[in-house]
C-alpha positions as CSV (number, residue, x, y, z in Angstrom):
1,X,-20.6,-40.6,73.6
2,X,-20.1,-42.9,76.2
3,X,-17.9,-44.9,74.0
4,X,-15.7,-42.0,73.7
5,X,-15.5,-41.4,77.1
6,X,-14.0,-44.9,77.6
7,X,-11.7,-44.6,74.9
8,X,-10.5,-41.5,76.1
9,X,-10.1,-43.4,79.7
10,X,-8.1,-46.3,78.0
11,X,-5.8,-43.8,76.4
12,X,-4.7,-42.3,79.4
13,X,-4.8,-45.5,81.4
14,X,-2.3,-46.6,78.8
15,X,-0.2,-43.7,78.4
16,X,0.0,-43.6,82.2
17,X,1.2,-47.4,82.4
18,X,3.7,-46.9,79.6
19,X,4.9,-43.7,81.3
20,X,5.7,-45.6,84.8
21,X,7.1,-48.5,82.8
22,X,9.6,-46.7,80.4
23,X,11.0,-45.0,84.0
24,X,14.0,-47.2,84.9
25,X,15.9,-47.5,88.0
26,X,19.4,-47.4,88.4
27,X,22.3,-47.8,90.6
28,X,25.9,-47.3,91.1
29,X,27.9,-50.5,89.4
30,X,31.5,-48.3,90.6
31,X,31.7,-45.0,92.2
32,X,35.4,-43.8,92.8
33,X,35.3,-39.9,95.2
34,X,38.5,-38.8,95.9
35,X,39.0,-35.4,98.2
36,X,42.1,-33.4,97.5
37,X,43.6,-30.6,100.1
38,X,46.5,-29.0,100.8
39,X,48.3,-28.1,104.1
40,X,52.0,-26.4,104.6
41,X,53.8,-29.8,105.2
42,X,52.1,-32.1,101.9
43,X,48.9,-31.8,99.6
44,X,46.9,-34.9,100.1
45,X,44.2,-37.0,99.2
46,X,41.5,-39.3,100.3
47,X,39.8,-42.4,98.3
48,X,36.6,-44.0,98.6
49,X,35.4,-47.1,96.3
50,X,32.5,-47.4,98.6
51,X,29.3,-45.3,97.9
52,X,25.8,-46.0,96.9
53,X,24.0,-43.8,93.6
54,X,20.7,-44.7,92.7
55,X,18.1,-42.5,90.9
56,X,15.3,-43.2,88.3
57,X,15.7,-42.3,84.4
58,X,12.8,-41.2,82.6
59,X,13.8,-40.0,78.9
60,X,17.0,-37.5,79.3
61,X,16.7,-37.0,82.7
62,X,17.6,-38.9,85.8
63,X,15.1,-38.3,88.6
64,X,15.4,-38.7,92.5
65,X,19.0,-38.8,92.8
66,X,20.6,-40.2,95.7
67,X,24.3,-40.4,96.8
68,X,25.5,-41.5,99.9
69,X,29.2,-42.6,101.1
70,X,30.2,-43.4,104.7
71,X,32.8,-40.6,106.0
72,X,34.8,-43.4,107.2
73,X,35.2,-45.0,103.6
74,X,37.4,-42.6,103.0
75,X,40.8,-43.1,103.3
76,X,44.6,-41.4,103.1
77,X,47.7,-42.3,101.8
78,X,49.2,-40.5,105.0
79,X,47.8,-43.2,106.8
80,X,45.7,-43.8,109.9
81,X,46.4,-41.2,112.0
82,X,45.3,-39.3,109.0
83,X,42.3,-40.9,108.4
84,X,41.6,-40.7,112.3
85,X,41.9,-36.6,112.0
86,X,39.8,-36.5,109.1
87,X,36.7,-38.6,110.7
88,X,36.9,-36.4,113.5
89,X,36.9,-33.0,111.0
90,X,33.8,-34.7,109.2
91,X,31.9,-35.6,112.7
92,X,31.7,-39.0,111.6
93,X,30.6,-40.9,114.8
94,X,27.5,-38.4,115.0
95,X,27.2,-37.9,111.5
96,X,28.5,-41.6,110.1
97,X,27.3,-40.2,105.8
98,X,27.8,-37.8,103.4
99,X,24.9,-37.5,101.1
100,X,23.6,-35.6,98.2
101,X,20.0,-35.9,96.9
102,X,18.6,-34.1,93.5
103,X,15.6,-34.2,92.6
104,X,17.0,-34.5,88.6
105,X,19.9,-34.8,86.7
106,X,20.1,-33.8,83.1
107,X,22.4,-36.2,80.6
108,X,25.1,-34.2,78.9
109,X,27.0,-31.3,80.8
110,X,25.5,-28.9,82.8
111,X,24.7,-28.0,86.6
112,X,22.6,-30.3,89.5
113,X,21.5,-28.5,92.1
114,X,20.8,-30.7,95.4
115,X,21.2,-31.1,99.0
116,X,25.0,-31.5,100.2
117,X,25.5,-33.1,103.7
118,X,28.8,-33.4,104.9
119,X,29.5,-33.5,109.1
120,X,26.0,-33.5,109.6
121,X,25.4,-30.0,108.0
122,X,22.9,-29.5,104.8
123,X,23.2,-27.0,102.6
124,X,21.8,-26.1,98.9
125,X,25.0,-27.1,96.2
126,X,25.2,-26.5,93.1
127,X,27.3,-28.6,91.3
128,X,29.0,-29.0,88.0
129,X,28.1,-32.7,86.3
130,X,28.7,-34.4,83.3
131,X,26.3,-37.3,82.3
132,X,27.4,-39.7,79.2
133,X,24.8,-42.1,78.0
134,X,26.2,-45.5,76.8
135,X,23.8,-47.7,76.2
136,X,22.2,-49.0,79.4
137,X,24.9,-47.4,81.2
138,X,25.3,-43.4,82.7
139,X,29.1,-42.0,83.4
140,X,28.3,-39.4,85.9
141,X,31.5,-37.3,86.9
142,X,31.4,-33.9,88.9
143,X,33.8,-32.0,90.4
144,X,33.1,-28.9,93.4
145,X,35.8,-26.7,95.4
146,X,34.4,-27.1,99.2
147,X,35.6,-25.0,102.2
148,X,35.7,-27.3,105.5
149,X,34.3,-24.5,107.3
150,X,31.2,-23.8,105.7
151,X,30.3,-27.2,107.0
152,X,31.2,-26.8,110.1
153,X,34.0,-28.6,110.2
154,X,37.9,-27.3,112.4
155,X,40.3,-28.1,109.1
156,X,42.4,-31.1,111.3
157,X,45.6,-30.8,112.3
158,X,49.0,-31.9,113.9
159,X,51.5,-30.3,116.4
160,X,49.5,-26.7,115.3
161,X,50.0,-27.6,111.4
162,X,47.3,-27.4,110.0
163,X,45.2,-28.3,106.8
164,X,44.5,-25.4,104.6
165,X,40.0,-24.4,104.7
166,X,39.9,-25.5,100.4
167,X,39.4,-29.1,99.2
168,X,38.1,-30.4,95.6
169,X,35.7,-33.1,95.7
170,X,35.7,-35.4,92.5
171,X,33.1,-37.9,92.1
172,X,32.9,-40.7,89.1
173,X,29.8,-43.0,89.0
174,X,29.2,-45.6,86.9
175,X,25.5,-46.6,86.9
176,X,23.1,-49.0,85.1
C-alpha cells in the first residue's frame, strides 16, 4: 500500500514538473500598431514599431498576455504638431502606456477578451485576433474600431477642425 501511495506521489510530482516545463514563454521579436482616423481636412494615421508582448504558451493556448506601447511611440505622417495633439488626446504625460492584458489567447481565429487601457482609462475589450503557429513562432494580428471618447479622451484638433470620435486600431506581433 504504501508503495502505491509513493507511486502515485511520483506520478503527479512528474506530471506536475512536465506541465511547468512544456509552458513556454514568449515575447514580441516585431510588433507593428498603426491607428487610423479620419477628420474633415485628411484621414490619418499613426505608427508605432515600439511595443512590448509577452505571454506564456501552454498547448494551444497562450496564457497571461501582456501588451504594452508607450503613447508617445506613436507617431504621424502629419508631423509633430500632430503627434503633439495626439499625446495630449491620449493623456500621455499622466498616463505615459497603453496596455492590454488577457488572461488567454487561443491559436487560430477567434475573440480575446482583456483589459484595454488607453489615456489612463480601463475598460473590458473584446477583441477580434488571429493567432498562426509557425513553428516556434506566433503571428498575432487583431484589429478593433475605438471611439476616443469612450476613453475619455477630447478627439484633438486645430483652428476648431476637428478629428472625427472613430479610429481602427491594427496590431501585428510577431513573437517567439
Amino acid at each position: 500500500m504504501k508503495k502505491l501511495a509513493t507511486f502515485k506521489i511520483l506520478v503527479l510530482a512528474f506530471g506536475l514538473v512536465s506541465g511547468l516545463v512544456s509552458a513556454q514563454s514568449i515575447t514580441g521579436k516585431s510588433v507593428k500598431v498603426s491607428v487610423d482616423g479620419t477628420s474633415p481636412m485628411h484621414d490619418w494615421t499613426m505608427t508605432s514599431n515600439a511595443a512590448t508582448f509577452s505571454g506564456t504558451v501552454s498547448g494551444n493556448s497562450i496564457n497571461n498576455v501582456k501588451f504594452v506601447m508607450p503613447a508617445k511611440n506613436l507617431k504621424s505622417t502629419k508631423g509633430k504638431m500632430m503627434d503633439n495633439k495626439a499625446y495630449d488626446a491620449l493623456k500621455s504625460d499622466k498616463s505615459p502606456n497603453i496596455s492590454f492584458t488577457a488572461t488567454s489567447l487561443n491559436v487560430g481565429k477567434g475573440t480575446m477578451t482583456g483589459k484595454l487601457t488607453i489615456a489612463g482609462m480601463t475598460k473590458t475589450a473584446s477583441i477580434p485576433v488571429n493567432v498562426v503557429k509557425n513553428g516556434a513562432s506566433y503571428h498575432i494580428t487583431a484589429s478593433e474600431k475605438l471611439t476616443l471618447s469612450e476613453y475619455g479622451m477630447e478627439r484633438p484638433g486645430f483652428m476648431g477642425v476637428k478629428t472625427g470620435d472613430g479610429i481602427t486600431v491594427n496590431v501585428n506581433i510577431v513573437a517567439n
